[in-house]
C-alpha positions in Angstrom: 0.0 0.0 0.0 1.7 3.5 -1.0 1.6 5.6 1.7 1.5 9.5 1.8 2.4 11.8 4.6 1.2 15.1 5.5 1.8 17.6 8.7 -0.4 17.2 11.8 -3.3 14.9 13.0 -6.0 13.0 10.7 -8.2 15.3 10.1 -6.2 18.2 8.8 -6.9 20.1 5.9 -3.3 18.3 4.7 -4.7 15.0 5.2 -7.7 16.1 2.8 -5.5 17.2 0.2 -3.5 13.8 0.2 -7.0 12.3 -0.2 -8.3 14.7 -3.1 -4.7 14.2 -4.9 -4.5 10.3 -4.8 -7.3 7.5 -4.5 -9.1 6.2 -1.4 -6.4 2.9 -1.7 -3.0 5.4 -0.5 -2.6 5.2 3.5 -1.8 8.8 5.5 0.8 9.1 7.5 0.5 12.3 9.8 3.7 14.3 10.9 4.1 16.1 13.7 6.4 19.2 12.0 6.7 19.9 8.0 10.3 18.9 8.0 9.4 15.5 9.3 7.0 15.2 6.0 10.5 16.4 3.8 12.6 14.0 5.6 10.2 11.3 5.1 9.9 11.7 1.8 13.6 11.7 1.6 14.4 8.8 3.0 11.5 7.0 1.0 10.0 6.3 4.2 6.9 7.2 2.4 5.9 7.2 -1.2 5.1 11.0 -1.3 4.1 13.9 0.6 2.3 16.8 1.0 2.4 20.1 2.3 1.0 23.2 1.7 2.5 26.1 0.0 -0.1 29.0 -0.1 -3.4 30.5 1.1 -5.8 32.4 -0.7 -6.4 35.0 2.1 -3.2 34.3 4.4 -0.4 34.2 1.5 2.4 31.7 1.6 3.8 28.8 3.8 7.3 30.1 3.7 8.7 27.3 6.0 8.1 24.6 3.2 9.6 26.8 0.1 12.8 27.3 2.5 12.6 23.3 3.2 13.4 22.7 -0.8 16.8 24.6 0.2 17.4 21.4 2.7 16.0 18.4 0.5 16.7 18.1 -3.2 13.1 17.0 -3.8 11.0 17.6 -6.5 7.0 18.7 -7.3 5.0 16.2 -9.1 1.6 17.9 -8.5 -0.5 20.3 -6.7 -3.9 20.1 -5.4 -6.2 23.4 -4.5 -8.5 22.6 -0.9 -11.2 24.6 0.0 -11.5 25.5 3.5 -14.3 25.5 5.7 -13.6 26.3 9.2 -15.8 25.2 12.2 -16.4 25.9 15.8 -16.1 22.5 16.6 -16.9 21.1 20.8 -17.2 18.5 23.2 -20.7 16.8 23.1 -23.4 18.7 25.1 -21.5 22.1 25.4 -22.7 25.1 24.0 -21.8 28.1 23.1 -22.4 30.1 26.4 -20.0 28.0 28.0 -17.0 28.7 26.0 -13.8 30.4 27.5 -11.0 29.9 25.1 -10.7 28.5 21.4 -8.0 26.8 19.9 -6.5 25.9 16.5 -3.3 26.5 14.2 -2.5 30.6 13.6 -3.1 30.8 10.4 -7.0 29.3 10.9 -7.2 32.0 14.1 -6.3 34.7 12.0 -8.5 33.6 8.9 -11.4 33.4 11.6 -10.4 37.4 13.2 -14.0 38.4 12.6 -15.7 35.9 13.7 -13.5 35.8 16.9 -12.8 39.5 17.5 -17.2 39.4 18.6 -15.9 37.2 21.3 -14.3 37.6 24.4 -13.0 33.9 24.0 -9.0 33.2 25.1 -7.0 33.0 21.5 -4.9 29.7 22.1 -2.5 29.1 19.1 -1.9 25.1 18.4 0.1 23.1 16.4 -2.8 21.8 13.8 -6.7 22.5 12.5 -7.4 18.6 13.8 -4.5 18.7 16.6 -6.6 21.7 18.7 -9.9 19.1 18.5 -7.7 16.1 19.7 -6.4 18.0 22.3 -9.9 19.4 23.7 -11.5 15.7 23.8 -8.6 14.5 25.6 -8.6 16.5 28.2 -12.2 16.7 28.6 -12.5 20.4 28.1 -15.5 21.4 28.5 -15.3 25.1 28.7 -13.3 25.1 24.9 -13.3 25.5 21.2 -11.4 24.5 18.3 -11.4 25.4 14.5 -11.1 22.9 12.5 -12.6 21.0 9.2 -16.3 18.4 9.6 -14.1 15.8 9.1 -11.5 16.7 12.4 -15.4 16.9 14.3 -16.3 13.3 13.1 -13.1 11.9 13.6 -13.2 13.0 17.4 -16.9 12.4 17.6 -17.5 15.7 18.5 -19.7 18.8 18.3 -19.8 21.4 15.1 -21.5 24.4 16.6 -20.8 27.0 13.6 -20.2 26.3 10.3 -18.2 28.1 7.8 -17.0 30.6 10.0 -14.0 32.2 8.1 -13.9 35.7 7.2 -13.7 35.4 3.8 -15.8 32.4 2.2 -13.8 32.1 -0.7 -11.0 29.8 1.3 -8.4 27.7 -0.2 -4.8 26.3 -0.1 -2.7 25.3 -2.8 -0.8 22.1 -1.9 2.5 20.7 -3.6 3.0 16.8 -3.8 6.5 16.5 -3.0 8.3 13.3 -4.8 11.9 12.3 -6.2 10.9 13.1 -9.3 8.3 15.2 -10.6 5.6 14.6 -13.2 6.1 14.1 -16.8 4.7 16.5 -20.3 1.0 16.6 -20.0 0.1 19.5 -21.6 -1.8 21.5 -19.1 1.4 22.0 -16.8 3.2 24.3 -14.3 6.8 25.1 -13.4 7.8 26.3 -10.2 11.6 27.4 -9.6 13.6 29.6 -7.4 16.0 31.7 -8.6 18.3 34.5 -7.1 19.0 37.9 -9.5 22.5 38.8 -9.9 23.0 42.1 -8.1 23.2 44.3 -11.0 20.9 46.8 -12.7 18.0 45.5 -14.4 18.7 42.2 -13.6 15.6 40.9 -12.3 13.7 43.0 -15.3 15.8 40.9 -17.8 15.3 37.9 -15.9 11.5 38.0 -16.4 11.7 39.1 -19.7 13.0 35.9 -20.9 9.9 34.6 -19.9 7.8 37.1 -21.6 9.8 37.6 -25.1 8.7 33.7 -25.1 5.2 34.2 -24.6 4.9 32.2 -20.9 2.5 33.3 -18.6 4.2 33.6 -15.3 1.0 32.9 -12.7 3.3 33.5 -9.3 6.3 35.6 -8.4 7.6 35.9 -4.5 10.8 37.5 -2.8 12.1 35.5 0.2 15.1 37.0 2.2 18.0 34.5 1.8 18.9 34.3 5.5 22.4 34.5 4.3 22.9 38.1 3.6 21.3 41.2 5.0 18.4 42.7 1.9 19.3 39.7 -0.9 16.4 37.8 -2.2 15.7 34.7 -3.8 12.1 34.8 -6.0 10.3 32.0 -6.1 8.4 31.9 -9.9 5.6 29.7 -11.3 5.0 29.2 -15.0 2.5 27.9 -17.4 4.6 24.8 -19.5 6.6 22.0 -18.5 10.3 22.2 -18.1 10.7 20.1 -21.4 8.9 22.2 -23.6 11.7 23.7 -25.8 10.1 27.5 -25.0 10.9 26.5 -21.4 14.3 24.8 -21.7 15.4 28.0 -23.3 13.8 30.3 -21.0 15.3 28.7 -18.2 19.1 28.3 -20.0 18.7 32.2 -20.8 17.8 33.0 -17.2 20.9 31.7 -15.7 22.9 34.8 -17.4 20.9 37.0 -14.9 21.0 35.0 -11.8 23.4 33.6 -9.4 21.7 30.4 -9.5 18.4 28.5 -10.7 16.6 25.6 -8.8 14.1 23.8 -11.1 11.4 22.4 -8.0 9.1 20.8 -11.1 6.7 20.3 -13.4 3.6 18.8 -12.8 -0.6 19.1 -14.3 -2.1 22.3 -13.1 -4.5 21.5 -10.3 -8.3 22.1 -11.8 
């Protein structure tokens, strides 16, 4: 049985996107950090993993672009999740009881609204599904978590709001994370990283070896390097698969304007 993992507790938004990506045959296997997933992966511990890379509202995971600095591992698809956050409880507790809510920051913060009408305790967690676990364990009555249905059934507990993020239209883009990536389908994406040689114009002739070829770029991102005080790496998605000859030269031309060029993959475009 090929098994996938993914960051935190079954019931995670990650552990739907392994589920949406592959068939209902794969086995999860949760992590408790997103290196653990890279390392996994690495060591073919697994057969793949997954881990996010980008919110609609929120913006981008930076930890797990950083992580393809540490692991020579390759894309070989993306999946798109939508997320539906829910006030999720123990059995017979309602809302008037509630003290303090927990889940992951970046499901707090998509839920400010919501929250900020409240005079609940904000308590940050590792995971969506991790903040229910942790509330039926130890029997707290007097709490909340946000997390997905799923992380509610799971735990056997209570949704008492549905859909409770600020802004309904909700998802995450996901990267499946392989030793290879996938091969020339036609409907494909690129994503590299790439650091622009410290010169003028640089990163506008960079991009323009893109453009003079006609490829849509549908992502561009600055990171800091963490090396040097105000240098950058950009992390770039294209339309095309790296074989495509308009892409091969594209990303030979590029290397003249950078200091170097790390091809992540290609893989389908997620519907």
């Amino acid at each position: 049985m090929k098994t996938v993992a993914f960051q935190g507790e079954p019931g995670a938004y990650s552990e739907r996107a392994v589920y949406q990506f592959f068939d209902s045959t794969i086995k999860s296997q949760p992590c408790k950090d997103f290196r653990e997933v890279f390392e996994s992966v690495n060591k073919q511990k697994v057969t793949a993993g997954v881990v996010p890379v980008e919110n609609s509202i929120e913006g981008s995971v930076n930890q797990n672009y950083d992580l393809f600095f540490d692991y020579n591992l390759k894309v070989r698809g993306e999946v798109i999740v939508r997320i539906e956050h829910c006030l999720i409880v123990n059995p017979n507790t309602n809302i008037d009881q509630i003290q303090a809510v927990y889940s992951h920051p970046q499901a707090l913060a998509q839920c400010h609204k919501y929250l900020e009408n409240q005079r609940w305790e904000i308590i940050p967690t590792y995971d969506t599904a991790g903040s229910v676990k942790i509330i039926k364990e130890q029997k707290k009555l007097n709490a909340a978590a946000i997390a997905s249905e799923r992380a509610a059934q799971i735990y056997g507990m209570q949704i008492l709001s549905r859909n409770i993020a600020d802004n309904k239209e909700n998802y995450t883009r996901f990267f499946v994370i392989d030793h290879e990536d996938a091969k020339f389908t036609g409907t494909d994406k690129t994503s590299i990283i790439f650091s622009a040689k410290h010169e003028p114009g640089s990163l506008y002739k960079a991009l323009g070896e893109f453009a003079g070829r006609n490829i849509n770029l549908t992502k561009i991102e600055s990171r800091p390097t963490k090396k040097t005080a105000w240098e950058y790496n950009f992390y770039l998605d294209f339309e095309g698969h790296r074989t495509e000859q308009k892409c091969k030269e594209a990303l030979l031309a590029l290397e003249k304007h950078s200091m170097f060029v790390k091809v992540l993959g290609s893989y389908p475009k997620a519907a």
